[in-house]
C-alpha positions in Angstrom: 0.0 0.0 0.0 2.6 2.2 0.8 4.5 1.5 -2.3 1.8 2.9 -4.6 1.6 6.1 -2.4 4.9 6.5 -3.4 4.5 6.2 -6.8 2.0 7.8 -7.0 3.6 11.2 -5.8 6.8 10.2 -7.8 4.4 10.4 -11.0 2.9 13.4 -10.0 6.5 15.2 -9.6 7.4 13.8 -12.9 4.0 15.7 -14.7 4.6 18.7 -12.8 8.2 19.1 -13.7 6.7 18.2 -17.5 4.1 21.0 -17.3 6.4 23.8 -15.1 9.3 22.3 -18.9 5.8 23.2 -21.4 5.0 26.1 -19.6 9.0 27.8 -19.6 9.6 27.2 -22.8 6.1 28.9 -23.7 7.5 31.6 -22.5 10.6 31.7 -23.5 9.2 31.6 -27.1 6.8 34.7 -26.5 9.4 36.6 -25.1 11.7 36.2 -28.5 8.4 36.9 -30.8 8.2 39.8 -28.8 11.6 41.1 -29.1 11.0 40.4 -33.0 8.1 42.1 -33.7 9.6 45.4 -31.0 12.6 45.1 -33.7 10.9 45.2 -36.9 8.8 48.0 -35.6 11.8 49.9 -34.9 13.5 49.2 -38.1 10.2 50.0 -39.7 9.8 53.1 -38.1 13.6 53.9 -38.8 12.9 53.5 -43.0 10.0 55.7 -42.7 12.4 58.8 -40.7 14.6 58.3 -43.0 12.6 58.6 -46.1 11.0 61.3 -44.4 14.3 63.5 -43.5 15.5 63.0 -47.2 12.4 64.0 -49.1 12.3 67.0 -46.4 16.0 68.2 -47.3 15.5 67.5 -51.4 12.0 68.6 -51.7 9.5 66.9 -54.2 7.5 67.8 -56.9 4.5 68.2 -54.3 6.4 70.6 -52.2 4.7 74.2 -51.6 6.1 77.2 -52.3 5.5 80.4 -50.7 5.6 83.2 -53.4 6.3 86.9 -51.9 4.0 89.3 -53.2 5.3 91.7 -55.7 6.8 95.3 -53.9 6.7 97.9 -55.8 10.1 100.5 -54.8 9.3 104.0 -54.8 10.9 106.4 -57.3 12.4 109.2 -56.5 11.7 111.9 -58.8 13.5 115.2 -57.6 15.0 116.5 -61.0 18.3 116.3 -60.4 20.6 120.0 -60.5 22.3 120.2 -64.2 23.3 123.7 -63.7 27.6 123.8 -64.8 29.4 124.8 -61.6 32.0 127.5 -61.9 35.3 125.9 -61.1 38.7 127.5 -61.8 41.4 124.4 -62.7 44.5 124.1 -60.8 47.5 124.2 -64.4 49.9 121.7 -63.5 52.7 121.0 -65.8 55.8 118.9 -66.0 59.2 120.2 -65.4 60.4 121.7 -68.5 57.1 122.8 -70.0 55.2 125.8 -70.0 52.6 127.1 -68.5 50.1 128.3 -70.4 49.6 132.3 -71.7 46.4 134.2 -71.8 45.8 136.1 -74.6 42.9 137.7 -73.5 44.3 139.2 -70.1 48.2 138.9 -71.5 49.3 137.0 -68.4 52.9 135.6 -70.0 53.3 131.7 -69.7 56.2 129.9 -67.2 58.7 127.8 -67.8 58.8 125.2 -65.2 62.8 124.6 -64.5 63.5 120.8 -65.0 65.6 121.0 -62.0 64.6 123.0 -58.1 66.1 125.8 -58.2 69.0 125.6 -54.8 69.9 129.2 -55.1 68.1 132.3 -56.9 68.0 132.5 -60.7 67.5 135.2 -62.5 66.5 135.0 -65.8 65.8 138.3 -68.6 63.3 137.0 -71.4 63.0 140.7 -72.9 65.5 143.8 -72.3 63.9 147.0 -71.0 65.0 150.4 -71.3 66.3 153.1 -68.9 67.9 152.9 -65.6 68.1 150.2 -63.7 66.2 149.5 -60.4 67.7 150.5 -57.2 67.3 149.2 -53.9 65.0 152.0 -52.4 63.1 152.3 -55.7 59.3 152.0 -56.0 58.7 149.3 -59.2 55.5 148.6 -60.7 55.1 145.3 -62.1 52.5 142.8 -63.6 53.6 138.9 -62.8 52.6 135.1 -62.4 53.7 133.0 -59.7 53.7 129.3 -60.0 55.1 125.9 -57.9 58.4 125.3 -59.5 57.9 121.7 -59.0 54.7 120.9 -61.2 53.4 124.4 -62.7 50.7 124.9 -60.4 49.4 129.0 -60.7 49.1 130.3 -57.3 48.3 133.7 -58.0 49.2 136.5 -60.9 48.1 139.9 -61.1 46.8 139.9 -65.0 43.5 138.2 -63.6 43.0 140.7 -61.0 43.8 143.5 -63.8 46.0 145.2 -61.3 49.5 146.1 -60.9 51.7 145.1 -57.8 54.0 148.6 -56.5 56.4 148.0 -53.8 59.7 149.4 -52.6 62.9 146.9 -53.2 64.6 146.3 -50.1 62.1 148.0 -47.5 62.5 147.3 -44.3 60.2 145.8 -43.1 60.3 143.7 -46.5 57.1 144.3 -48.5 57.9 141.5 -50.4 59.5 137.7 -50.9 63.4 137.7 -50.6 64.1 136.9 -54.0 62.1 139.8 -55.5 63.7 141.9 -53.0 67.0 140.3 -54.4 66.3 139.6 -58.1 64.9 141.9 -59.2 67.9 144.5 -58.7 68.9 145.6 -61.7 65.6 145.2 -64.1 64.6 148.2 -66.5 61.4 149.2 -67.5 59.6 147.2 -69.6 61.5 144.3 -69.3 60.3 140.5 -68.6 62.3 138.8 -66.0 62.0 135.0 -64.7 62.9 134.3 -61.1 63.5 130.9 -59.9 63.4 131.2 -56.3 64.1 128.6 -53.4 62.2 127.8 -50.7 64.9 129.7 -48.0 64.5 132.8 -50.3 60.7 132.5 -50.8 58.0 131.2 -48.2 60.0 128.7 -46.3 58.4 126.2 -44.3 55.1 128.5 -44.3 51.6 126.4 -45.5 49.8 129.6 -47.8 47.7 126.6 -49.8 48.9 125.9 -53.0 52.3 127.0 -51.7 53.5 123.8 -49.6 56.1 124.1 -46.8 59.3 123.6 -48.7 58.3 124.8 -52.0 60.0 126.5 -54.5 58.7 129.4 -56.5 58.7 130.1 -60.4 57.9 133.7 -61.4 57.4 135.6 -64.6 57.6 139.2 -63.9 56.9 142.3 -66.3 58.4 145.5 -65.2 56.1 148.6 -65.9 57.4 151.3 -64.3 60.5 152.4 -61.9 60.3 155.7 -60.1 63.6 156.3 -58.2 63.9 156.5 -54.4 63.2 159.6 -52.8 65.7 162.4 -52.7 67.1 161.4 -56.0 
């Protein structure tokens, strides 16, 4: 009797350990089908991003466009000022050359020295007549002044239609050093050129067109010389 018992109970562990067998391996199987099915969807999912991103970036045939309207910029109509402006032009002209003459006003043209002049140079272009001028004598002369290094007219007295009077050699100087100094000498009615250095002109003095340093090209035309008082 008690053998059977025990077989009994020895049978029943045996289907038990067969069911709890059946029953793991059940679920070991609807573990993996899960995992599948949670991978395709991913992969799935991933194709469709994908596709998605790169028709996003190229953009397809069915892609809107926003069009901007139209703007229309406005004009601006203020008639524009065509009336010439007056300008006088600075002559400039290369060592050498001349400047050029007036006709109308008969202001004499310059020659530009090819080289600066380092000391004063006096130069006679016509011969005048009559005593010389003395320091102490009141000359009256018409003249064009001009950069000796590119031409460039500074003044002249033709323009103003005007003569220039001043005593040589007054002190205080009425005028430039190498007047004072080069013109010594002239007659009346002669045409004189003075090349004059910066030390014997303006110096190291900013007057405009005249820069510190420069040195000075005039034509001068003597009209008159009236002798120095008491003679």
């Amino acid at each position: 009797m008690g053998t059977q018992k025990r077989e009994r109970q020895k049978a029943n562990r045996q289907q038990r350990l067969v069911e709890e067998a059946k029953a793991e391996r059940s679920a070991t199987i609807k573990r993996n089908v899960l995992r599948w099915s949670l991978a395709a969807v991913l992969a799935v999912a991933a194709v469709v991003l994908i596709a998605w991103i790169g028709g996003a970036f190229s953009g397809g045939d069915d892609e809107t466009v926003t069009t901007l309207p139209d703007i229309t910029l406005p004009v601006d109509t203020t008639p524009i000022d065509t009336t010439p402006v007056e300008t006088t032009p600075l002559v400039t002209t290369a060592p050498g050359d001349t400047t050029p003459a007036d006709e109308a006003t008969g202001k004499p043209s310059v020659l530009v020295p090819e080289e600066l002049p380092t000391e004063l140079v006096v130069t006679t272009i016509e011969e005048g007549t009559g005593d010389p001028a003395e320091v102490g004598d009141l000359i009256e002369v018409n003249y064009v002044g001009v950069r000796s290094a590119d031409g460039a007219e500074f003044d002249n007295s033709y323009d103003r239609g005007d003569t220039f009077i001043f005593e040589i050699g007054a002190d205080p100087r009425q005028v430039i050093e190498g007047w004072d100094t080069g013109l010594v000498g002239a007659t009346e009615g002669s045409i004189i050129q003075l090349d004059i250095p910066a030390e014997l002109a303006y110096g190291d003095a900013d007057r405009g067109v005249i820069r510190p340093g420069d040195a000075l090209s005039f034509v001068i035309e003597v009209v008159s010389i009236s002798p120095a008082a008491g003679e």
